[in-house]
N, C-alpha and C positions, 0 to 999 in steps of 0.2 A: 599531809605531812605535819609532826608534830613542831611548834615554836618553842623554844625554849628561851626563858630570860633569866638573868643571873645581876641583881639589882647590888649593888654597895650602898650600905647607909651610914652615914658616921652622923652621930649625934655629939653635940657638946658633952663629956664629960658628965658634966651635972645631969644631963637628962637621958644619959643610957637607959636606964632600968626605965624612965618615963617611955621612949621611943621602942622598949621591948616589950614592953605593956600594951603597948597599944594597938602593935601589927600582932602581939598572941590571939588579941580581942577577935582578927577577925579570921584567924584561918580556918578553922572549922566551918564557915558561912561561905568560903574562899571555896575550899575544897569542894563543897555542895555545888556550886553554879554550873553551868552546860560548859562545858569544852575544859573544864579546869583537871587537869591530870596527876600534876603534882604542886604543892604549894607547901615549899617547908621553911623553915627560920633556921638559921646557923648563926653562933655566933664567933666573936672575936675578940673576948673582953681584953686581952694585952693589945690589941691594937687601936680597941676602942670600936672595933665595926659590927656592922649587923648584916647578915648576908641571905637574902632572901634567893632561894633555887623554885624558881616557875617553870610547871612543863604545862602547855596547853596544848590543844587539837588545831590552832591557828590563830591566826591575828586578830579575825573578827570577834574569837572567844575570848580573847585578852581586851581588847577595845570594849567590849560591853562590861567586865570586870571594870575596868576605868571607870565607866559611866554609871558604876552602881553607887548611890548614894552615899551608902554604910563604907565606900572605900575611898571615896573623895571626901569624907568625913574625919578618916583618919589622916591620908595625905595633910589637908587639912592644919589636923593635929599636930604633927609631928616636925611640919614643914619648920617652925621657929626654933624647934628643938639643934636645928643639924648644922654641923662643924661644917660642910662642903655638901655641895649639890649631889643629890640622890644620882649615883653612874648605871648604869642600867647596859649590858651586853645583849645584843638578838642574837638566836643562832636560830634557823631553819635546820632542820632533821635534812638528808639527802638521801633518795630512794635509791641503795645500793643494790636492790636485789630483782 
């Protein structure tokens, strides 16, 4: 069953454009990894947010994305930049058929 996460970023003002820099950095490297399905960037400039839509094949394929170096580098990054804590939704896919 696919996981699906739908992440909210709000970064200080000053540091939007820095915070949108950074997560573009890696999704192309994102989208490559095993279990990664969809990985796209949205954004929100009048409300100030960044909206990240993850689709993976499961938890354990999102868990190893966490543990990849090049993405706890950006966390990392980005972490001083934000107005409020990174809000992150799980949904589990449910097998209707």
């Amino acid at each position: 069953m696919a996981l699906h996460a739908f992440a909210t970023i709000t970064p200080k003002p000053i540091h939007f454009q820095d915070a949108k820099a950074a997560i573009i950095s890696i999704v192309d490297r994102t989208r490559e990894e095993a279990g990664c399905l969809t990985f796209d960037l949205l954004e929100n400039q009048d409300q100030g947010t960044l909206h990240l839509y993850e689709n993976w094949t499961g938890r354990p394929a999102l868990d190893a994305h966490y543990a990849e170096e090049y993405t706890k580098a950006v966390f990392a990054q980005y972490e001083g930049w934000l107005a409020e804590p990174v809000a992150i939704t799980f949904m589990q896919a449910v097998d209707i058929g």
